[in-house]
PQR file of N, CA, C, O and H, with PARSE charges and radii, in Angstrom:
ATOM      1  N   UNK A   1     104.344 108.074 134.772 -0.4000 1.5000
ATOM      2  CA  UNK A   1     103.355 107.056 134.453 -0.0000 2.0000
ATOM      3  C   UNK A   1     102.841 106.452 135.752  0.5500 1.7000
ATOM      4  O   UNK A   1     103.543 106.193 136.729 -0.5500 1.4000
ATOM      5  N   UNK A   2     101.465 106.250 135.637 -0.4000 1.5000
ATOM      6  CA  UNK A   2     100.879 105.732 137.373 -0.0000 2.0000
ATOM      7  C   UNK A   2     101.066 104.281 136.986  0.5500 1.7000
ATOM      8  O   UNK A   2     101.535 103.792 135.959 -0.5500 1.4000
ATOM      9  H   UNK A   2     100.895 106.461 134.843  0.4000 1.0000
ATOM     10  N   UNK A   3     100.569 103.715 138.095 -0.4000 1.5000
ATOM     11  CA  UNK A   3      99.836 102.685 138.073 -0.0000 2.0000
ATOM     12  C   UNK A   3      99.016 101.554 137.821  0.5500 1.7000
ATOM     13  O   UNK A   3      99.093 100.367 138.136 -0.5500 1.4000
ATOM     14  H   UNK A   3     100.188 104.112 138.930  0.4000 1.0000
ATOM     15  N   UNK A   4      98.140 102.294 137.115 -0.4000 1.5000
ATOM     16  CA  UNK A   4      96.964 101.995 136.870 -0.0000 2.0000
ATOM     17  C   UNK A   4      97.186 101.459 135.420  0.5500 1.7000
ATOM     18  O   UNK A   4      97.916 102.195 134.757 -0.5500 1.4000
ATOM     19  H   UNK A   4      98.077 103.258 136.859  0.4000 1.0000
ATOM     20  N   UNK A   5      96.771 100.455 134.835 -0.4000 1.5000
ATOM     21  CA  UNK A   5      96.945 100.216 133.332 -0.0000 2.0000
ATOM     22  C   UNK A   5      95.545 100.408 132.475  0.5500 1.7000
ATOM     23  O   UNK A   5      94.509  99.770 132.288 -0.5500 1.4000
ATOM     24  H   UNK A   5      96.177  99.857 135.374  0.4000 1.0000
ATOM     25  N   UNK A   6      96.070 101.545 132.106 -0.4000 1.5000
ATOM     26  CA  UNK A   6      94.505 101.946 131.510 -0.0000 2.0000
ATOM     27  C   UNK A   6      94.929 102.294 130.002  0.5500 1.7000
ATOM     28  O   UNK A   6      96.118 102.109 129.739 -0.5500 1.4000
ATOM     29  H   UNK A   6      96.912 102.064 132.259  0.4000 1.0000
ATOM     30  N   UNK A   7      93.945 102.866 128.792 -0.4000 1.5000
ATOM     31  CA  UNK A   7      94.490 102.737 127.488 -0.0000 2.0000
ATOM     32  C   UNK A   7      94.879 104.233 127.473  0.5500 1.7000
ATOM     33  O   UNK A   7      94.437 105.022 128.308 -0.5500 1.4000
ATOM     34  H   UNK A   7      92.980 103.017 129.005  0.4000 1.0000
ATOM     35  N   UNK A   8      95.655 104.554 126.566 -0.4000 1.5000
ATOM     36  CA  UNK A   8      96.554 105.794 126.635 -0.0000 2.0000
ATOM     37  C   UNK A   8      95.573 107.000 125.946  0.5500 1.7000
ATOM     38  O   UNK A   8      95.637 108.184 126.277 -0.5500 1.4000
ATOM     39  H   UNK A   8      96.014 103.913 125.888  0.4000 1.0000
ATOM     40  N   UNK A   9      94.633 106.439 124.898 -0.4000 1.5000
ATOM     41  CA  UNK A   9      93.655 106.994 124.538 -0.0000 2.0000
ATOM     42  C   UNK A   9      92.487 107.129 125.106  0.5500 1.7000
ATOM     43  O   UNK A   9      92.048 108.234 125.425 -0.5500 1.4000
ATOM     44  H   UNK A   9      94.580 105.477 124.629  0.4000 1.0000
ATOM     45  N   UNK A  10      91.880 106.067 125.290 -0.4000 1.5000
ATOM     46  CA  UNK A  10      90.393 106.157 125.782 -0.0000 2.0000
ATOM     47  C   UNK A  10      90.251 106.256 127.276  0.5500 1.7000
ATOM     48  O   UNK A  10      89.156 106.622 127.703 -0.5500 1.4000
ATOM     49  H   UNK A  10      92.237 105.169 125.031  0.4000 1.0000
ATOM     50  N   UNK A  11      91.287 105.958 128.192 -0.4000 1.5000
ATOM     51  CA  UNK A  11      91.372 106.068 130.014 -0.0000 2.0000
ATOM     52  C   UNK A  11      90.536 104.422 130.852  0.5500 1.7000
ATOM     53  O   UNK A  11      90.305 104.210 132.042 -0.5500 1.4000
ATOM     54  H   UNK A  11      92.177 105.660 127.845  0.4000 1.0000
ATOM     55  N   UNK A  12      90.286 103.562 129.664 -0.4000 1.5000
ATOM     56  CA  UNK A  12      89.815 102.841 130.304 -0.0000 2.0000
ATOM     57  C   UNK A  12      90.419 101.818 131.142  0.5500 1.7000
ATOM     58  O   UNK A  12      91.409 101.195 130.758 -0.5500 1.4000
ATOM     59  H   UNK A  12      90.474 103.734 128.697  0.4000 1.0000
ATOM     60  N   UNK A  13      90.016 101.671 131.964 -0.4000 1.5000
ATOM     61  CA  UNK A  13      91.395 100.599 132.605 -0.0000 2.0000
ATOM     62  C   UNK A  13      91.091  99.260 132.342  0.5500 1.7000
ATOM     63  O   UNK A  13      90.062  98.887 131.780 -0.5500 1.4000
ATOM     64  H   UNK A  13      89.212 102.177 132.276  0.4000 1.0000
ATOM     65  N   UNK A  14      92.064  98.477 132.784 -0.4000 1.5000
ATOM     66  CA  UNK A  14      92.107  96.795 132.452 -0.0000 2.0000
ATOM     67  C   UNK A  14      91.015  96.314 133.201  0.5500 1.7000
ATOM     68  O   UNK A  14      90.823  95.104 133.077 -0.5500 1.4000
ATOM     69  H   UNK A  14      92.901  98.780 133.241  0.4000 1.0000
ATOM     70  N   UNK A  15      90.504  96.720 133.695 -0.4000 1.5000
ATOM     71  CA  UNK A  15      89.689  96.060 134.789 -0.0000 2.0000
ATOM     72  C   UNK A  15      88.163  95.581 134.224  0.5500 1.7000
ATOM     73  O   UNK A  15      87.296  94.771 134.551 -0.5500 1.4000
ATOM     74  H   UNK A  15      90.660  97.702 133.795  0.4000 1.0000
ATOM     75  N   UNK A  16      88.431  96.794 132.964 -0.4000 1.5000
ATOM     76  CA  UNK A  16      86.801  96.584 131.853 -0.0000 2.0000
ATOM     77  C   UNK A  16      86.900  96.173 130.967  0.5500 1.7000
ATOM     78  O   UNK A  16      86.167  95.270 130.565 -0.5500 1.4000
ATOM     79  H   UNK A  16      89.136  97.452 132.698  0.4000 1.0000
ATOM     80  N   UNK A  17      88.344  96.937 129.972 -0.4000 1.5000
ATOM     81  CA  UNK A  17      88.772  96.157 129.051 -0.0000 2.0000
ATOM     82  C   UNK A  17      90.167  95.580 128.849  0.5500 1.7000
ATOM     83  O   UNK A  17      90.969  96.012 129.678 -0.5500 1.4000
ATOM     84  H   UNK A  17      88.940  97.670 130.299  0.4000 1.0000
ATOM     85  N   UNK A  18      90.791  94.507 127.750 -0.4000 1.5000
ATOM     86  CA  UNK A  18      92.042  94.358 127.504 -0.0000 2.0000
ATOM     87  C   UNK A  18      92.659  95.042 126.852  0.5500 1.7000
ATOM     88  O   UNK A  18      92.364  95.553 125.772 -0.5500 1.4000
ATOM     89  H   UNK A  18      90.140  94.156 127.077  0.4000 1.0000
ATOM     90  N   UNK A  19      94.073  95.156 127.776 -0.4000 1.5000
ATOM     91  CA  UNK A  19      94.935  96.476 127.110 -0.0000 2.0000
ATOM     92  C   UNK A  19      96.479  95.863 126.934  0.5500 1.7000
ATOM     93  O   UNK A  19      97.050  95.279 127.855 -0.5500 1.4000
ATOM     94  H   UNK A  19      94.312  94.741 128.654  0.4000 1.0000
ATOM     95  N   UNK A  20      96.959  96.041 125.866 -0.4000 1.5000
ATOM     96  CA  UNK A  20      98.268  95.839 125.353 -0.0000 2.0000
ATOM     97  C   UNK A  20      99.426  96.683 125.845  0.5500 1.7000
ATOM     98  O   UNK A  20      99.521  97.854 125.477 -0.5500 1.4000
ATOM     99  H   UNK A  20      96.495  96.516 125.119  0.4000 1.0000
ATOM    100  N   UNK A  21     100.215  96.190 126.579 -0.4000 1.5000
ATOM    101  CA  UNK A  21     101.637  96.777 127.376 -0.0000 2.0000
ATOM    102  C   UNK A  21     102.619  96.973 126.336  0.5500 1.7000
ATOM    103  O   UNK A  21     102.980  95.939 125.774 -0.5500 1.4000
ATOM    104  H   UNK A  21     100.137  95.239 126.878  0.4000 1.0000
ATOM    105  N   UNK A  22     103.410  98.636 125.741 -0.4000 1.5000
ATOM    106  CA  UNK A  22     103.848  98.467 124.855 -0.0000 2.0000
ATOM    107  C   UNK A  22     105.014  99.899 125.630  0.5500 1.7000
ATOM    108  O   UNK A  22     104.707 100.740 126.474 -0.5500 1.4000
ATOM    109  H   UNK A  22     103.117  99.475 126.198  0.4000 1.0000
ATOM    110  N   UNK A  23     106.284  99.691 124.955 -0.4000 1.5000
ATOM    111  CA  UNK A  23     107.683 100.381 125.812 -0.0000 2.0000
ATOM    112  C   UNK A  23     107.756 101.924 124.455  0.5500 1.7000
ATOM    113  O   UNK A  23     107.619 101.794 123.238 -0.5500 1.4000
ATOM    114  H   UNK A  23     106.533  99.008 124.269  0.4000 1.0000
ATOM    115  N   UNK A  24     107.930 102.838 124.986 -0.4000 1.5000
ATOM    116  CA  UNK A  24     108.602 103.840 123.870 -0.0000 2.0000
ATOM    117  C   UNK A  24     109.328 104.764 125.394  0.5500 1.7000
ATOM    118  O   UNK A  24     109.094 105.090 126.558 -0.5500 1.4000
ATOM    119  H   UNK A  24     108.041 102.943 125.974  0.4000 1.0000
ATOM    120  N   UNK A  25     110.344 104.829 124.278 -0.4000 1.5000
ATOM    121  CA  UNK A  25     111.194 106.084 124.759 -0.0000 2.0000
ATOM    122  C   UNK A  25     111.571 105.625 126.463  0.5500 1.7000
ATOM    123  O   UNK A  25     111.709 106.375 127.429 -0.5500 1.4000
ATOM    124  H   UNK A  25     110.534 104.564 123.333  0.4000 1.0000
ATOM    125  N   UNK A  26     111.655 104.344 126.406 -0.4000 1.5000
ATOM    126  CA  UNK A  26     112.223 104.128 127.565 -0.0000 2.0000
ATOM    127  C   UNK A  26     110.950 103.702 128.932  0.5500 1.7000
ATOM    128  O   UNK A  26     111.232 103.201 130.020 -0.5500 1.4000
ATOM    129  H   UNK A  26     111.542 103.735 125.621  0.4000 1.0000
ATOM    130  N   UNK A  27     109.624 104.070 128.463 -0.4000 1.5000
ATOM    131  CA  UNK A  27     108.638 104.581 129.513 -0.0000 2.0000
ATOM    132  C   UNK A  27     107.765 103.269 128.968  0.5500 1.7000
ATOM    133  O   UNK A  27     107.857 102.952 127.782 -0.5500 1.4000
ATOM    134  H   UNK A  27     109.395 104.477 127.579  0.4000 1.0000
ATOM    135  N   UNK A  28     106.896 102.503 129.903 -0.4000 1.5000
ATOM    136  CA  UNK A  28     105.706 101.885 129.360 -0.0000 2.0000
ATOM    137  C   UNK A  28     104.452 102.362 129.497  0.5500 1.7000
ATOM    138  O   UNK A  28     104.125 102.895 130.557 -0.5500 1.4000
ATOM    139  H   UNK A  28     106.821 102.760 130.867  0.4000 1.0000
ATOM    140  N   UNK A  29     103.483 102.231 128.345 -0.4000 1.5000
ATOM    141  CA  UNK A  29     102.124 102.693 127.953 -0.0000 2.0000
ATOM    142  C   UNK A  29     101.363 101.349 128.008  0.5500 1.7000
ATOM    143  O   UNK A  29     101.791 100.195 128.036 -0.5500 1.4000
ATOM    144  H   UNK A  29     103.749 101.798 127.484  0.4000 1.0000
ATOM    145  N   UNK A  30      99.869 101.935 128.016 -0.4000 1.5000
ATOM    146  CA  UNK A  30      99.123 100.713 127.400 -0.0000 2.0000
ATOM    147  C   UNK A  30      97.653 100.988 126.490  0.5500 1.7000
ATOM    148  O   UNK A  30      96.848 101.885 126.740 -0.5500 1.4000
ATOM    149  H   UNK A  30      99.520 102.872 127.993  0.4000 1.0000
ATOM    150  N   UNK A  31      97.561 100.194 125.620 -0.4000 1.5000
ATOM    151  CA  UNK A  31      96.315 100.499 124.630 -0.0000 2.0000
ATOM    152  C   UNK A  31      95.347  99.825 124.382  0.5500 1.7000
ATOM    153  O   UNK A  31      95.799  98.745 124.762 -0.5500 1.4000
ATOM    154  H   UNK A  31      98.214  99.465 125.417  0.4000 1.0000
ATOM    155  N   UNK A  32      94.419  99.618 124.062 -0.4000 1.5000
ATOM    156  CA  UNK A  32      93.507  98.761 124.089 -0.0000 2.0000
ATOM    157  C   UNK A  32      93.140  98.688 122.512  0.5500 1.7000
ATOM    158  O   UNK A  32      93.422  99.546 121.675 -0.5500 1.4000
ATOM    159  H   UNK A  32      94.052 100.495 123.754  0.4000 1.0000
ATOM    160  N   UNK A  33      92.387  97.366 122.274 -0.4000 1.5000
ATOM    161  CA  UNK A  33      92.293  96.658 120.827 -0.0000 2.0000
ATOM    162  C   UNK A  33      91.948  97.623 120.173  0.5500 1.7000
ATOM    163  O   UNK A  33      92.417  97.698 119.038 -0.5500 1.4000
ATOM    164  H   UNK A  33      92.158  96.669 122.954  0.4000 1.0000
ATOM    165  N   UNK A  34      91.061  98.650 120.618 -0.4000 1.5000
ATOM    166  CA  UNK A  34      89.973  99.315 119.640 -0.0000 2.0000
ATOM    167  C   UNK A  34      90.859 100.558 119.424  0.5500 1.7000
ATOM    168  O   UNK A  34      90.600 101.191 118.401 -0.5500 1.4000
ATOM    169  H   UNK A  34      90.680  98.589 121.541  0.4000 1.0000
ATOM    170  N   UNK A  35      91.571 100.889 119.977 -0.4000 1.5000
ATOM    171  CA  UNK A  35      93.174 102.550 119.479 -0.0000 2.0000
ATOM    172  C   UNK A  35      93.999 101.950 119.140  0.5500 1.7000
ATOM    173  O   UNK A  35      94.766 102.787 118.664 -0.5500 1.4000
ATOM    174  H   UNK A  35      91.782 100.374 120.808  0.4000 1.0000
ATOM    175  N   UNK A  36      94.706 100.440 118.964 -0.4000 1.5000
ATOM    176  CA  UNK A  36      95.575  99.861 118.768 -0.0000 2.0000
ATOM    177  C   UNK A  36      96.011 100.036 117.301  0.5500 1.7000
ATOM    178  O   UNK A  36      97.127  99.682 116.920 -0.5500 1.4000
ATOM    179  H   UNK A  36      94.083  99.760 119.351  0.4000 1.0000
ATOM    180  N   UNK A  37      94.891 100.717 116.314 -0.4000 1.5000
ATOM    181  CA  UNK A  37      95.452 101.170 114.628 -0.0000 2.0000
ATOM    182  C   UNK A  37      95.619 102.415 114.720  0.5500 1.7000
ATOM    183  O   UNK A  37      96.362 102.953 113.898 -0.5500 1.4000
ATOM    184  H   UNK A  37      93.984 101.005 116.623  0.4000 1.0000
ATOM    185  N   UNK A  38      95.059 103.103 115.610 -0.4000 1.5000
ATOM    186  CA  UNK A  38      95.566 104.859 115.771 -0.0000 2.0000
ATOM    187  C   UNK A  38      97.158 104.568 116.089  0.5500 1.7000
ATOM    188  O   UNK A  38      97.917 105.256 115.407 -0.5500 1.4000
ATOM    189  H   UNK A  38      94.456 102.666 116.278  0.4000 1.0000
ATOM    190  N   UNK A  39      97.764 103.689 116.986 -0.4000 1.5000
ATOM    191  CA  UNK A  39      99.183 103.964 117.033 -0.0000 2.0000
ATOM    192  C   UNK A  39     100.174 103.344 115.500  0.5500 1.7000
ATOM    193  O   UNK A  39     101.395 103.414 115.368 -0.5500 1.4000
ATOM    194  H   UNK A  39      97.147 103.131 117.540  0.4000 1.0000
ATOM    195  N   UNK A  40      99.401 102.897 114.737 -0.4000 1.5000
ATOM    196  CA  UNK A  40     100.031 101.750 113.743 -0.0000 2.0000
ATOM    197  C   UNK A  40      99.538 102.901 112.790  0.5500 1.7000
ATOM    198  O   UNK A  40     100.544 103.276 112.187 -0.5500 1.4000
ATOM    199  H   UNK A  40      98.409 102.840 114.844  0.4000 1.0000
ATOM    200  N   UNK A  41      98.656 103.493 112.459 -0.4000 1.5000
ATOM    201  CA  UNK A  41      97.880 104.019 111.175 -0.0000 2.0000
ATOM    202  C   UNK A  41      97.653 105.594 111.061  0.5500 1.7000
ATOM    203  O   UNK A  41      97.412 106.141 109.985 -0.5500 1.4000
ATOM    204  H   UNK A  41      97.840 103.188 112.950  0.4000 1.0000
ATOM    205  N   UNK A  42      97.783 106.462 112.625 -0.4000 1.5000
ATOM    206  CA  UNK A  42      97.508 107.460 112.888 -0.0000 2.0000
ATOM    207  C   UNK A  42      98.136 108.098 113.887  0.5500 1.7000
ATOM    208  O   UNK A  42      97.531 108.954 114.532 -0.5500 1.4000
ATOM    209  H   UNK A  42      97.979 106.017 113.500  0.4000 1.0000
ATOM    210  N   UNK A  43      99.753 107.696 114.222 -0.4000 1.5000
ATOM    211  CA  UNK A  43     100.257 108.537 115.575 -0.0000 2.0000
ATOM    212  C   UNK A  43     100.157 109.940 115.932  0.5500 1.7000
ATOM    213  O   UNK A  43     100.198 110.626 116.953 -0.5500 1.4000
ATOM    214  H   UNK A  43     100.244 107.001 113.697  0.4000 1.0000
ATOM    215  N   UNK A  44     100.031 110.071 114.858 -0.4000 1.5000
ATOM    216  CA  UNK A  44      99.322 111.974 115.253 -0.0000 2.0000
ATOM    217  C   UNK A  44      98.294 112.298 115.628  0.5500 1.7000
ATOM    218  O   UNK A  44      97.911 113.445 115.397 -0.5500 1.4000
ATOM    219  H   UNK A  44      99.999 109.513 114.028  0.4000 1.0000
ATOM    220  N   UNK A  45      97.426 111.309 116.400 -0.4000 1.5000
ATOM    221  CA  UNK A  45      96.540 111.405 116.564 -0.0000 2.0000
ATOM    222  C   UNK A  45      96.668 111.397 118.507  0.5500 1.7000
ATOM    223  O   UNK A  45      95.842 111.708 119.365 -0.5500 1.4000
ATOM    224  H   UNK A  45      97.737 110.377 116.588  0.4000 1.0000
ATOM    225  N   UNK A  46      98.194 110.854 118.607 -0.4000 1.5000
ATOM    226  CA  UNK A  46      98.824 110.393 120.176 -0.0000 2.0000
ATOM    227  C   UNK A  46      99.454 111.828 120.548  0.5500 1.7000
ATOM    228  O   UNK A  46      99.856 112.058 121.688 -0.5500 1.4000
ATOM    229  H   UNK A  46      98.865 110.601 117.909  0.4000 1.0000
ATOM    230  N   UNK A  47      99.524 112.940 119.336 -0.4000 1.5000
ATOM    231  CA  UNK A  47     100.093 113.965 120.235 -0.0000 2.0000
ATOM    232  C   UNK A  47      99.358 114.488 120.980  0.5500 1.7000
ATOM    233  O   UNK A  47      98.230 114.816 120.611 -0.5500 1.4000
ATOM    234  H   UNK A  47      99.197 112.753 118.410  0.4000 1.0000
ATOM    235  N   UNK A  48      99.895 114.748 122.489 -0.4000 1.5000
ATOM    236  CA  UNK A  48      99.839 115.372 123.276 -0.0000 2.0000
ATOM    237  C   UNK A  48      99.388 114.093 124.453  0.5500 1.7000
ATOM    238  O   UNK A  48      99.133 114.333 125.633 -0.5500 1.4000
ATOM    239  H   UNK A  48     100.811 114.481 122.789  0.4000 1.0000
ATOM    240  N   UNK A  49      99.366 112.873 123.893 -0.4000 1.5000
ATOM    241  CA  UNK A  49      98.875 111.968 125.026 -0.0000 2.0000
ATOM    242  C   UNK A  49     100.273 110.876 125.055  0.5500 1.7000
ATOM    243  O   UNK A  49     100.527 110.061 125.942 -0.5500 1.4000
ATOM    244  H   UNK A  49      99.573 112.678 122.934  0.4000 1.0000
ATOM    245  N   UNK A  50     101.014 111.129 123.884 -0.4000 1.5000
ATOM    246  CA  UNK A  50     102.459 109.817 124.036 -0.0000 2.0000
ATOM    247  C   UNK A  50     103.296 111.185 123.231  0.5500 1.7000
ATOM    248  O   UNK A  50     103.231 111.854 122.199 -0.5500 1.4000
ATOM    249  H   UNK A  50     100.807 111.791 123.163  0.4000 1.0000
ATOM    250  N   UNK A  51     104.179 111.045 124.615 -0.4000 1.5000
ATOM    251  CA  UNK A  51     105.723 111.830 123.953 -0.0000 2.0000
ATOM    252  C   UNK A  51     106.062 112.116 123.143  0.5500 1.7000
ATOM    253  O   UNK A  51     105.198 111.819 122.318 -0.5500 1.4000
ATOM    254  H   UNK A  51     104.232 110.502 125.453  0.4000 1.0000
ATOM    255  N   UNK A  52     106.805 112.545 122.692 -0.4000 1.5000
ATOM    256  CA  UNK A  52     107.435 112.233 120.579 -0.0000 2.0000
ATOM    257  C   UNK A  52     106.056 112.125 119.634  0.5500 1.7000
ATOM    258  O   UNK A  52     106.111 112.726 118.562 -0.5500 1.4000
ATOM    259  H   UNK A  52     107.508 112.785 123.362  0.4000 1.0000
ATOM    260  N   UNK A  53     104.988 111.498 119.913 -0.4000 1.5000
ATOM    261  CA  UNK A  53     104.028 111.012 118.946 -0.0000 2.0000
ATOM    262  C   UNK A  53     104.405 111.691 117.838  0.5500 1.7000
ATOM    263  O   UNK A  53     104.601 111.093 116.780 -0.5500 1.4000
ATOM    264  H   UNK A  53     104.944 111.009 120.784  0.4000 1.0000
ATOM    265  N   UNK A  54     104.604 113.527 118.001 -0.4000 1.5000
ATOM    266  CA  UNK A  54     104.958 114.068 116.761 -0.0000 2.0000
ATOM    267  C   UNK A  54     105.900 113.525 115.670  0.5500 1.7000
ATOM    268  O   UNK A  54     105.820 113.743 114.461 -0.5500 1.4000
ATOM    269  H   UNK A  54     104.445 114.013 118.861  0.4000 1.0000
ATOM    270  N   UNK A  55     106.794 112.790 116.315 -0.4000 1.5000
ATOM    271  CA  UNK A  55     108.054 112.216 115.164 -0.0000 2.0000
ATOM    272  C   UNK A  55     107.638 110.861 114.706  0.5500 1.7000
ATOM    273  O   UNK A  55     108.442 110.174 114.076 -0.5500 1.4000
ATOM    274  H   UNK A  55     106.859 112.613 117.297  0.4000 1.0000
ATOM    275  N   UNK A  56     106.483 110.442 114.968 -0.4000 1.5000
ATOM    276  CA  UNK A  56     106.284 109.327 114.956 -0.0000 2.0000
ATOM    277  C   UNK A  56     105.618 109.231 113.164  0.5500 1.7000
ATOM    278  O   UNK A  56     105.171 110.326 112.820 -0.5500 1.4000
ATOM    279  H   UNK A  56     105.830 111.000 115.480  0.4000 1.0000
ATOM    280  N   UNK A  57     105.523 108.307 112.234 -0.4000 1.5000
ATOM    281  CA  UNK A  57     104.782 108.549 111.015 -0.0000 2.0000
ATOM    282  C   UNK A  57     103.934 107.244 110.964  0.5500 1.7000
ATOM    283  O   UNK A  57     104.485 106.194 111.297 -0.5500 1.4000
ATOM    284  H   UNK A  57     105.885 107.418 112.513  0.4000 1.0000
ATOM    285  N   UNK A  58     102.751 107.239 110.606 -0.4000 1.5000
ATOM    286  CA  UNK A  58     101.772 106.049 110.250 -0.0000 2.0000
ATOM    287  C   UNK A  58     102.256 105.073 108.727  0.5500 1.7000
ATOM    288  O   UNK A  58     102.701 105.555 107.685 -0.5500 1.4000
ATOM    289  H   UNK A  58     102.304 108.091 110.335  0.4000 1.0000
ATOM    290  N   UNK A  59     102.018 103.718 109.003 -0.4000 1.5000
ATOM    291  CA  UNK A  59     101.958 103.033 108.396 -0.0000 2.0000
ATOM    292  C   UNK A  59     100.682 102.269 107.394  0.5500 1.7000
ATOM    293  O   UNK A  59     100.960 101.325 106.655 -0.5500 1.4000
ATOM    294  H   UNK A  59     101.657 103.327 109.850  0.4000 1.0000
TER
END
């Protein structure tokens, strides 16, 4: 994981928009308001961009 806090989906960084700091699997990510129901409603939508996403199930 760099640096940079940008959203895990869209690449935008904090610098344009606000992004939510959130821990899995030991590692921190960050997301911004507007993907923030893809991780709550659609984690399969995170495979291949967040770890595990596959085991993950929507609510």
């Amino acid at each position: 994981m760099s640096n940079i806090k940008e959203c895990l989906v869209c690449k935008k960084p904090s610098t344009e928009i606000p992004v939510t700091k959130f821990y899995y699997q030991e590692s921190e990510f960050y997301i911004c308001p507007q993907h923030m129901p893809t991780i709550i409603h659609n984690p399969q939508e995170l495979i291949g961009l967040l770890p595990g996403a596959d085991k993950l199930q929507g609510g």
